[in-house]
N, C-alpha and C positions, 0 to 999 in steps of 0.2 A: 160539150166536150170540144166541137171543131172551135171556140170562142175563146178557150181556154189554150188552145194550141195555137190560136194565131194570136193572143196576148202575148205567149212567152215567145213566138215568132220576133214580134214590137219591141217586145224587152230584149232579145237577145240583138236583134237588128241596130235598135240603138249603141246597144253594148260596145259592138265591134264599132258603128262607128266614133266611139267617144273614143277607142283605143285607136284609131289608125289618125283621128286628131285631122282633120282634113288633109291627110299624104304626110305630115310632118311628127305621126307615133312612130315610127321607127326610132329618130334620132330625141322626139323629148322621152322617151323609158327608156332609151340609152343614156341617156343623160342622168335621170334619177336612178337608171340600176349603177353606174359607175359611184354618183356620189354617195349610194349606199356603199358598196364595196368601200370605198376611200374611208368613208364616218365609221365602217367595222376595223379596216387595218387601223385605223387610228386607235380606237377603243381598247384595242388587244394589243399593239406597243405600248402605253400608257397603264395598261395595268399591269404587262409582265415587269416593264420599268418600277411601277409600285413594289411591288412584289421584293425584287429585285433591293430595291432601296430600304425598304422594312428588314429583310434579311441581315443586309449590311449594318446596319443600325442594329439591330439583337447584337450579331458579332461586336461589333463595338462598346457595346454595354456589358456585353459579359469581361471584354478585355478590362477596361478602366475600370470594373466594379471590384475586379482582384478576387471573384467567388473562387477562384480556381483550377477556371473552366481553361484551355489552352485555344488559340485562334491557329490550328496549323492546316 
């Protein structure tokens, strides 16, 4: 048991320090949390714009199609 506890000790000791990166994890996982944040606003402009653009295009095709339908 006490061999098992000072394993996940080892594991966990390493852990932290792969995260603090020798003094420089602060600023590189600010660095990849920002460029995450940037790669999402991206993702979500870009599809509301889809979106957006497909709408526009339906309205467009019912006008010139003459079904009937009104664009007001």
């Amino acid at each position: 048991m006490a061999e098992a506890l000072s394993s996940i000790g080892y594991k966990l000791s390493h852990f932290s320090e792969f995260m603090a990166m020798g003094g420089y994890g602060f600023y590189v996982w600010s660095c990849y949390g920002l460029g995450l944040v940037v790669l999402a606003a991206l993702v979500m402009y870009y599809r509301r714009r889809l979106r957006q653009a497909l709408r526009d295009q339906v309205l467009r095709d019912q006008v010139t199609s003459g079904d009937g339908t009104t664009c007001a």
